[in-house]
C-alpha positions in Angstrom: 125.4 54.6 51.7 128.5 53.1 52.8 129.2 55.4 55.1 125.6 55.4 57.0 126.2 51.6 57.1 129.4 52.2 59.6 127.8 54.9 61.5 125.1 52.2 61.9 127.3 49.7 63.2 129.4 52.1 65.2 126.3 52.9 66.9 125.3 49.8 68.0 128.4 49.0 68.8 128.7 51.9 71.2 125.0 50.7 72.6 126.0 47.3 73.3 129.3 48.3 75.0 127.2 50.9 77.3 124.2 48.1 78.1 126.8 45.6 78.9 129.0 48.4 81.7 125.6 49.1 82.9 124.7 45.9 83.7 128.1 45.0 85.5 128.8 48.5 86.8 125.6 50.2 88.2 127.6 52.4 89.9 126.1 54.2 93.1 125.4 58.2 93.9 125.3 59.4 96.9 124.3 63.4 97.9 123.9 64.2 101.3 123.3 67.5 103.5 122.8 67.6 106.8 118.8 68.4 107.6 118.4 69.6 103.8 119.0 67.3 101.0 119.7 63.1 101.0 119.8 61.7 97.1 121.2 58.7 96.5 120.9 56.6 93.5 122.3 54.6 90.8 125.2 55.8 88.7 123.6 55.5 85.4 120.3 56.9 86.5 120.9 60.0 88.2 123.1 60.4 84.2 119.9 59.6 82.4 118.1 62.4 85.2 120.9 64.8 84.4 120.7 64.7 80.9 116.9 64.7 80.9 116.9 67.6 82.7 119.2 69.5 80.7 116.8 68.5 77.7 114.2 70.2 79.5 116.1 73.5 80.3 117.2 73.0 76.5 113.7 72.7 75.1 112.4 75.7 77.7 115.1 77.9 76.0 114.2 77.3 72.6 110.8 78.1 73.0 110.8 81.2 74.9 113.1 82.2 72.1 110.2 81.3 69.4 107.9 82.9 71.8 110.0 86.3 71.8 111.0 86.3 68.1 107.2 85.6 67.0 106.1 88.7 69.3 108.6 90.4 67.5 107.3 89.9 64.6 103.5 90.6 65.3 104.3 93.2 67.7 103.9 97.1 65.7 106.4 98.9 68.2 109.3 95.8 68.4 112.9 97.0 66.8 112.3 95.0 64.1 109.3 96.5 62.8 110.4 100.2 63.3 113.4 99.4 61.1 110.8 98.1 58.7 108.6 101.2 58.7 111.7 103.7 58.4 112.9 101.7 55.3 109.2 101.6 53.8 109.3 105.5 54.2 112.8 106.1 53.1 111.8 104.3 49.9 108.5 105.7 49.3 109.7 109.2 49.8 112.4 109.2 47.3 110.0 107.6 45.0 107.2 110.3 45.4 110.3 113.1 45.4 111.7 112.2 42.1 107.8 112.0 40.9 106.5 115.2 42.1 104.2 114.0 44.7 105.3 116.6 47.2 103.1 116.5 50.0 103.8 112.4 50.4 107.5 113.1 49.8 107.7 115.7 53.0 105.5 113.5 55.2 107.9 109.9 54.5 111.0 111.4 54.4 110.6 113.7 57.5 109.2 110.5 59.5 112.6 109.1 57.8 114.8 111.6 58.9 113.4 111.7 62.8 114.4 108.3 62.9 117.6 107.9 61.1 120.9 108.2 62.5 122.5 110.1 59.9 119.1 111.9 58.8 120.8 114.7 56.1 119.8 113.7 52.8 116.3 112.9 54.1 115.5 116.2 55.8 116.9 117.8 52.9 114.4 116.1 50.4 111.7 117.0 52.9 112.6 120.3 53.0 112.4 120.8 48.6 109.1 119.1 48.8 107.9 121.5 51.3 109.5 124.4 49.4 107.8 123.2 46.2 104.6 122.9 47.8 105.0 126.8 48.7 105.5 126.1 52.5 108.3 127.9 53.1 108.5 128.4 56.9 108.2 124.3 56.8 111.0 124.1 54.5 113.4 126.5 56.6 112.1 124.9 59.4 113.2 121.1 58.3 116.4 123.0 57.6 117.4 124.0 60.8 116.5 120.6 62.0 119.1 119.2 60.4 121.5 121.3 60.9 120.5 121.0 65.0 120.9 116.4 64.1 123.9 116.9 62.2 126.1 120.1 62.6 128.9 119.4 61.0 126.7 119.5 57.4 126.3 123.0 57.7 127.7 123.5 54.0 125.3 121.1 52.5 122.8 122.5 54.3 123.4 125.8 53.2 123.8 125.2 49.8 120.1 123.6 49.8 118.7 126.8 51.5 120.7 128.9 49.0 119.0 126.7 46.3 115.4 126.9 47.8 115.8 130.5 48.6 116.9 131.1 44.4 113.5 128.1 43.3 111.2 130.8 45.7 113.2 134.0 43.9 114.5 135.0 47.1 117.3 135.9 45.4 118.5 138.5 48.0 118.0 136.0 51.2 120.0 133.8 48.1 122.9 135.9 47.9 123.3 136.6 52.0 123.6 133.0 52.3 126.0 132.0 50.0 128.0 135.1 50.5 128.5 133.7 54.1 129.3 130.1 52.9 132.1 131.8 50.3 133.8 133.9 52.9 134.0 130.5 55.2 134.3 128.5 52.0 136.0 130.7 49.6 137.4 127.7 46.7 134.3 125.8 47.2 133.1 124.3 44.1 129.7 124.6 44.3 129.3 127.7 46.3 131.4 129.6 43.3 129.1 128.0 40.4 125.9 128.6 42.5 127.0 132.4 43.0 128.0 132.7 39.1 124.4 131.4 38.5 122.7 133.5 41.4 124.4 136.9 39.5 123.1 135.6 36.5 119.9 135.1 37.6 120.2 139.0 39.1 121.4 140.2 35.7 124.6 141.8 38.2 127.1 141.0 35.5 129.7 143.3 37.3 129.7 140.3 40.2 130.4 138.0 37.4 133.2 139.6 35.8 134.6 140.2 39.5 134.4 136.3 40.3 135.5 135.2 37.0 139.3 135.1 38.4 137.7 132.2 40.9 135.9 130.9 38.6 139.2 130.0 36.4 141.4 129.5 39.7 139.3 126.7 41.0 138.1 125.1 37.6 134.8 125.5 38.5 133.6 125.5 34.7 135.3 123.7 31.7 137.6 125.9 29.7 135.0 126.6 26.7 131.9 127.5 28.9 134.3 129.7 31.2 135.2 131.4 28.1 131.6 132.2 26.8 130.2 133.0 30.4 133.4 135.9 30.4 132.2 137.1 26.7 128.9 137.2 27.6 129.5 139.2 31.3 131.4 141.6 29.4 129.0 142.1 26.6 125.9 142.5 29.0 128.2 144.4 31.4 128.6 146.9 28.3 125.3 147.2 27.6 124.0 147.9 30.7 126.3 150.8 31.0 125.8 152.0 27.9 121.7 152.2 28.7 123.0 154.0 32.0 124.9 156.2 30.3 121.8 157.0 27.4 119.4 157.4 30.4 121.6 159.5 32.2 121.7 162.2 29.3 117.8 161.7 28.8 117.9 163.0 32.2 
């Protein structure tokens, strides 16, 4: 309170002192051009014309601002609403992904991914949800798009299409693919477990036994589940030739 009181006081105070210099100091303005412009005027005036102006400009600025933000916001196509719309898909594609609604899931996140900079995990998503829905050409197709946005993914990509290609059993379009991505990739983590599960799925226990050296190298499975995968490759890789041999003397 005290301190409005002496901002009070100062104020006046400044009035006063400019009413009294106005009075005794009018001061004079003079702006001449030859055959163009003549202004001459008070001192103090041609300040209060000055500064009213500059309100003007002031107040014309502001409003065209409000005028342009406002369209923004009712205008559909404006930055600000795209952004809004990519975020509304990215969210409601994930959701309908993780809950199975795949048809929804592929249209959002593709619209997501065409309109994201870094558009990977989103055309990647789109392309499961196609693949569940039994479009494949779609999925392959989303696939490639990504790989065309961002090139330098082509391991992640890969590894999905490996994945899709083993959820379709394409298991031999499966093993050309990540065949490719070990020779470029050889100690790759994931492209050593998904070919240990890709033999599996094959029953080709030989492959197993043969990558189980990799397998330990790189640590790509704990200690105890290393040990029972190489127990169980050996005993099925027995059996199977045993049943070779049997049929081979049937024959």
């Amino acid at each position: 309170m005290k301190r409005f009181y002496v901002i009070l006081v100062l104020a006046i105070a400044i009035a006063l002192a400019l009413a009294v210099g106005i009075s005794k100091h009018t001061g004079y303005v003079l702006i001449t051009y030859p055959h163009v412009l003549h202004y001459e005027s008070g001192l103090w005036s041609t300040l209060v014309a000055l500064f009213a102006i500059g309100l003007v400009i002031y107040l014309a600025r502001v409003l065209v601002g409000l005028v342009l933000t406002s369209g923004g916001v009712v205008n559909p196509w404006s930055r600000r609403n795209r952004s809004r719309r990519v975020q509304v898909a990215i969210e409601q594609g994930q959701m309908d992904l993780a809950e199975g609604r795949w048809a929804s899931a592929e249209r959002h996140l593709h619209r997501a991914a065409e309109a994201e900079r870094q558009p990977l995990l989103y055309y990647l998503g789109a392309a499961r949800a196609a693949n569940e829905q039994g479009r494949y050409e779609e999925a392959d197709g989303l696939l490639e798009r990504a790989l065309e946005r961002q090139p330098q993914a082509e391991l992640a990509v890969a590894l999905s299409h490996a994945q899709l290609q083993m959820d379709r059993s394409d298991t031999d379009g499966a093993l050309v693919t990540l065949q490719a991505m070990h020779e470029r990739h050889p100690h790759n983590v994931q492209v050593l477990r998904q070919l240990q599960r890709l033999y599996q799925q094959r029953g080709d226990w030989s492959s197993v036994i043969r990558l189980l050296p990799e397998l330990r190298k790189d640590k790509v499975l704990p200690p105890a589940e290393l040990a029972d995968l190489e127990r169980r490759a050996w005993g099925e890789n027995l059996t199977l030739a045993a049943q070779r041999e049997e049929q081979g003397e049937a024959g």
